[in-house]
C-alpha positions in Angstrom: 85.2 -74.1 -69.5 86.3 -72.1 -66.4 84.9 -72.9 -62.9 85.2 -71.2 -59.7 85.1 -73.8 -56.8 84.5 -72.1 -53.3 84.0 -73.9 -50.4 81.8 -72.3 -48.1 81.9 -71.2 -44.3 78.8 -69.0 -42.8 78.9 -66.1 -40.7 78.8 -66.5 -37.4 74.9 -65.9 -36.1 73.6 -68.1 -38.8 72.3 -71.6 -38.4 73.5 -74.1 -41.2 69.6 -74.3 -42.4 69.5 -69.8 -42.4 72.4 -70.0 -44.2 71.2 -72.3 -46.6 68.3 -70.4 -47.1 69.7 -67.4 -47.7 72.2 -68.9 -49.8 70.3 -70.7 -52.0 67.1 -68.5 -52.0 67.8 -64.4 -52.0 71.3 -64.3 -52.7 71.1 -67.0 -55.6 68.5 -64.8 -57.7 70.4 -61.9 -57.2 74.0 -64.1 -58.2 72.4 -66.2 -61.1 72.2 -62.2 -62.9 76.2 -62.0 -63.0 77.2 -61.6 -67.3 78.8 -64.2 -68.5 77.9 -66.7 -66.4 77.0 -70.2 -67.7 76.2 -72.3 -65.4 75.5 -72.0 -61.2 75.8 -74.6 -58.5 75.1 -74.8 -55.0 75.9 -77.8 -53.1 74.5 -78.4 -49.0 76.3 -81.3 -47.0 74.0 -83.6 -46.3 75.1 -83.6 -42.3 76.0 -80.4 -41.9 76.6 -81.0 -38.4 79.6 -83.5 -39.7 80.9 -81.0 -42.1 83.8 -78.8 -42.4 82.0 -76.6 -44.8 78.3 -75.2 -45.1 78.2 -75.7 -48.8 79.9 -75.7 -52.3 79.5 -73.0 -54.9 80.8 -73.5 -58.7 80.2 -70.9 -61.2 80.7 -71.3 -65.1 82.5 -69.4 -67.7 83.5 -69.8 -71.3 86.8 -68.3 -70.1 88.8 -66.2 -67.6 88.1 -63.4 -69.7 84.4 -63.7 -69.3 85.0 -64.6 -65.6 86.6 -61.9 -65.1 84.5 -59.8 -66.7 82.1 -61.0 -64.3 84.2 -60.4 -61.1 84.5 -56.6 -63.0 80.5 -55.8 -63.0 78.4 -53.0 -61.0 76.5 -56.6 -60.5 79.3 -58.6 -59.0 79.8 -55.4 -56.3 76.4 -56.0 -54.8 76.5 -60.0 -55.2 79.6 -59.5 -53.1 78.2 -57.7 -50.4 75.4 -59.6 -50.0 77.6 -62.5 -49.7 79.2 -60.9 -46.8 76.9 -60.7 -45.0 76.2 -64.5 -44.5 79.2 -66.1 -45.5 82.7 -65.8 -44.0 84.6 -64.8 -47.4 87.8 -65.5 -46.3 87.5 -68.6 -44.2 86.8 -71.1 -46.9 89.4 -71.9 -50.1 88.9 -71.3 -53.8 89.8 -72.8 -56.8 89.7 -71.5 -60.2 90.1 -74.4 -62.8 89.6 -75.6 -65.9 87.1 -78.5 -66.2 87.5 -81.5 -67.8 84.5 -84.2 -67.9 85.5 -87.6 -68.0 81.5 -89.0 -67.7 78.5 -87.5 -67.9 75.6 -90.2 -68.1 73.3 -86.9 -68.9 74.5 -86.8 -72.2 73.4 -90.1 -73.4 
C-alpha cells in the first residue's frame, strides 16, 4: 500500500475551524472522486491553537502506479485548485511511503 502523508498549513484569511470546514466538507467530496484511490484520511489537531499544522491528510493507493495515475487525472487538476485556495501547498511537508501495519485491533 502507497500513502501520501501531507501535513497541512491554511491560507492565510482562514480561521483553523473555516479551514477545517472547508477541508473536510466541500473539498473532501470533490477529493474522495480521485481513481484509484483506496482509502482518505483527514486528521484536525485537537488544539489547533498549539499546533504547527492545521491538519493531516493520507491518501491510499495499491501502488505508485495507481497514485500516479491519480496525480495524472482531469480530476486531480481541479482537486488541486481547489486546494489552493485554502491551503498553503507549499508550506507544509510530504511523504510518500509505503505502509507497514504493525497492529490493527480493527481486525480482530
Amino acid at each position: 500500500m502507497t500513502k501520501i502523508v501531507d501535513l497541512l498549513v491554511r491560507r492565510d484569511g482562514y480561521t483553523h475551524e473555516e479551514f477545517a470546514d472547508r477541508w473536510q466538507g466541500d473539498h473532501a467530496e470533490l477529493a474522495k472522486d480521485l481513481p484509484g484511490l483506496q482509502r482518505y484520511v483527514t486528521s484536525v489537531p485537537t488544539d489547533p491553537e498549539r499546533a504547527v499544522y492545521d491538519g493531516v491528510l493520507e491518501l491510499y493507493f495499491e501502488d505508485m502506479d495507481a497514485l500516479s495515475d491519480a496525480f495524472d487525472s482531469d480530476l486531480a487538476e481541479t482537486v488541486q485548485a481547489d486546494a489552493a485556495e485554502f491551503i498553503d501547498l507549499e508550506a507544509g511537508p510530504r511523504l510518500i511511503v509505503e505502509e507497514t501495519v504493525q497492529l490493527d485491533e480493527r481486525d480482530d
